[in-house]
TIVEX-337473 format. One record per residue (C-alpha): x, y, z; residue in one letter. Coordinates in steps of 0.25 Angstrom, whole numbers, plus 5000, padded with zeros to 4 digits. Example, Ala and Ser with C-alpha at 12.3 -4.5 7.8 and 13.67 -1.06 7.14 Angstrom:
BEGIN
504949825031A
505549965029S
This chain:
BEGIN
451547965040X
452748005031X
452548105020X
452448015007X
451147935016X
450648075020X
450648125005X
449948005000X
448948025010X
448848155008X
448548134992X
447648024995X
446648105005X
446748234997X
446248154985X
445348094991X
444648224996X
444848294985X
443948174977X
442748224987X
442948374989X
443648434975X
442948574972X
442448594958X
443348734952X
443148784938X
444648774936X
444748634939X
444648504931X
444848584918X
444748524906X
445948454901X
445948484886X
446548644888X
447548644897X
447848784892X
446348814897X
446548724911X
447848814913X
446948944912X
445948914921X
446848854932X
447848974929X
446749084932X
446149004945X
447448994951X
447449144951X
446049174954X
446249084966X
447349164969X
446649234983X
445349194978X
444249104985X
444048984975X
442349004977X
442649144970X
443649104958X
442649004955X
441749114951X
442849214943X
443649094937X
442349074929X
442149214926X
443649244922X
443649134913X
442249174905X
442949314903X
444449264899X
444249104895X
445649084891X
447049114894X
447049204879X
445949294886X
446649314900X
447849364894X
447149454883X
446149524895X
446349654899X
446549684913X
445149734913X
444549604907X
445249524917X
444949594930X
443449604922X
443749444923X
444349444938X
443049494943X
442649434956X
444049404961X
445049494968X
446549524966X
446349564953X
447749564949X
447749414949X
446949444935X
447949514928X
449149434932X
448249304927X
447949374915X
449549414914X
449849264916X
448749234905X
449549344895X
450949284898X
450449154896X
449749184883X
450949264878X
451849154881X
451049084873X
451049154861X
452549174862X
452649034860X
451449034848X
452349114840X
453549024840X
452648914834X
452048924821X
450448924820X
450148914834X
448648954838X
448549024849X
447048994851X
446848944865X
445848814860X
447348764854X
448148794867X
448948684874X
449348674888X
450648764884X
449748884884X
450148884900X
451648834902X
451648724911X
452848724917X
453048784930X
454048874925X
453348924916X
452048954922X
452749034932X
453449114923X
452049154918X
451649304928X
450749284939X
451049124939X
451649074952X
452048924957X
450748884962X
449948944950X
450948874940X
450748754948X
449348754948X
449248774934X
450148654930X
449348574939X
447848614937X
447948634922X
448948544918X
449048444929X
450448444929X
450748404944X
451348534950X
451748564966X
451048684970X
450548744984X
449548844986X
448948894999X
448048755000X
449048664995X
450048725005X
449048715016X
448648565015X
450048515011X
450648585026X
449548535034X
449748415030X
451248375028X
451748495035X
450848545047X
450248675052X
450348825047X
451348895056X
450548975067X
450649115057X
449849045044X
451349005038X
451748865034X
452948775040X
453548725026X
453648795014X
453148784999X
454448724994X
454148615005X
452648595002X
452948594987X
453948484988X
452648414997X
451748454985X
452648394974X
452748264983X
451048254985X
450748294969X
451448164965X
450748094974X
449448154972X
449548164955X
450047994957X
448547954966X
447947874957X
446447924956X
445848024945X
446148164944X
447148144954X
448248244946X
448848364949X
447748474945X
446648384956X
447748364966X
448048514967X
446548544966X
446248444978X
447448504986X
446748644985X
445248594988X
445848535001X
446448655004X
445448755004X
444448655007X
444848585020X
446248605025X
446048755022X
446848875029X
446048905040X
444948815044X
445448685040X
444348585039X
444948475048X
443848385050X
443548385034X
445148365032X
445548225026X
446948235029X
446848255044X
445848135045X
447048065040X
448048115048X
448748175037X
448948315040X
450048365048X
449048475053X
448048455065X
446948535066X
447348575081X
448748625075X
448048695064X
447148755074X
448448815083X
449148855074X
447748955067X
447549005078X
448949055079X
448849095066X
447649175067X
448249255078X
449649295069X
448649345059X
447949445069X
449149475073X
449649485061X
448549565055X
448649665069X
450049695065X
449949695050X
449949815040X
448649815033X
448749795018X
448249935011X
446749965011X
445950035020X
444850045031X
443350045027X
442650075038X
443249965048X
443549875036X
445149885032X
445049845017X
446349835008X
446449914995X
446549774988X
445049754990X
444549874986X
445549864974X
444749754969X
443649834973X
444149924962X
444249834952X
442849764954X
442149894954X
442949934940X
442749784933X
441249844928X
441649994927X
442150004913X
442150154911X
442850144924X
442550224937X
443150334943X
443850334957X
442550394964X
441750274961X
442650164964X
442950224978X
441350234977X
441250084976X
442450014981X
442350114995X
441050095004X
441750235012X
442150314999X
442750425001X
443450504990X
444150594999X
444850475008X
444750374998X
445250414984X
446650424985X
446750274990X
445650234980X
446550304970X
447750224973X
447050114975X
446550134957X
447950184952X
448650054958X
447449954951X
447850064939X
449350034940X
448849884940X
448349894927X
446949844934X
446349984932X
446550104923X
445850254924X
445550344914X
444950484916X
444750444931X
443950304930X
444650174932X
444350044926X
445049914923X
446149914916X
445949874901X
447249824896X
448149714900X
């Protein structure tokens, strides 16, 4: 089969799945009168989903947006209000480089108000040029990379965009490429696969059938990825494409080459320097955990609390004498961060911007 039947196949049977298996997310099949208010909500799940199971962003992604509705509120919140908002996730620092985006975005905005004579900056009067849609653009705005400029031209404007994530990349190797290399790595490149990509999205966006556009084509892409051809068990036996012989991957290679890939990372992980935590009983956890740690014990501590009681609460084996210092250094960076501030020895989140 030569690659322009292979792609055609390939849309036809991921369609087709994606008719019968498509999951129901909040920031999907958003309504198309704001595209202001569709770019929001599929800007703030692209970062939540950043390291983040999709069963738990379901969950916050509702919460954040009862706390901070719009883009107006994201960029006006206090470091404080959003981590208040972030509760429930991790890696807080997502937060504040999404509500930094939000900020540059609005201010752009504004910039451009005042060159135009009684513009309303109310959001109910918003256009779709309250996010830029141009790749360029979007990019130049902080804390927006390729993929999550793509996916916002794609989701919230539906403006057919090539763009890879880790499912995406997954799916399109083991099927037009092969198999990961024994150490987890792939054989072809992004610049090879988003050439692939370009060729597959005009195909896919062209299908006749409803709802078959960019935002649902990516959406199905990503279902089928964590769904059934996922990174480490693959469901094989549930999997379309190798009922059809389309996929350049076998489950026997796949197998071969897991198993030599779960031996590099043992030995990888013998050899490895740990990343900077420490021991708990036989348990090594890294200061990142017990950093949000930190911040979820301060999120319902307005007066704040004093180092004693969150080395209390954070540390099941608290002990001021072994543990203060690191604690200590683990607060002044949070501090540094703007995530924290202390005053008269109690810390709490951080109240400006």
């Amino acid at each position: 089969m030569d690659r322009k039947d292979r792609i055609q196949a390939f849309v036809k049977t991921i369609w087709q799945w994606y008719a019968m298996h498509k999951r129901e997310l909040p920031w999907r099949d958003l309504p198309d009168s704001d595209p202001a208010d569709r770019a929001y909500k599929v800007l703030v799940s692209e970062i939540m989903l950043q390291q983040t199971q999709v069963s738990r962003v379901k969950i916050v992604f509702k919460d954040f947006l009862e706390r901070l509705p719009h883009i107006q509120a994201l960029a006006q919140a206090t470091n404080r209000e959003v981590l208040l908002a972030w509760r429930g996730m991790g890696y807080n620092g997502r937060a504040l480089r999404l509500r930094d985006a939000a900020k540059s975005i609005v201010d752009r905005l504004q910039v451009a108000s005042c060159k135009a004579a009684n513009t309303n900056l109310q959001l109910a009067t918003c256009n779709s040029s309250f996010f830029p849609p141009s790749m360029d653009e979007l990019r130049s705005i902080p804390g927006i990379g390729p993929y999550t400029a793509a996916a916002i031209r794609n989701f919230a404007f539906n403006i057919p965009t090539p763009c890879i994530d880790t499912n995406i990349r997954r799916i399109l190797h083991r099927t037009f490429v092969g198999s990961e290399n024994a150490d987890g790595t792939w054989k072809k490149d992004d610049d090879y696969l988003l050439q692939l990509v370009g060729e597959i999205l005009d195909v896919a966006v062209t299908s006749s059938g409803e709802k078959r556009d960019a935002a649902n084509w990516h959406a199905a892409l990503m279902d089928f990825g964590s769904i059934i051809q996922t990174k480490r068990n693959p469901k094989w036996e549930e999997c379309p494409l190798t009922a059809k012989k389309l996929m350049k991957t076998t489950q026997a290679s796949y197998e071969r080459r897991a198993k030599s890939y779960e031996l590099s990372l043992k030995l990888t992980a013998q050899s490895s320097k740990l990343e900077p935590g420490r021991f708990v009983g036989s348990r090594y956890i890294p200061n990142r955990i017990f950093r949000g740690k930190v911040i979820e014990e301060l999120r319902d501590a307005g007066a704040g609390l004093s180092l004693e009681t969150i080395g209390k609460r954070v540390c099941i084996d608290w002990s001021p004498r072994i543990h203060r210092a690191w604690l200590r250094e683990i607060t002044e960076k949070l501090v540094r961060e703007r995530m924290l501030q202390v005053e008269k020895g109690r810390y709490r989140l951080f109240e400006g911007m």
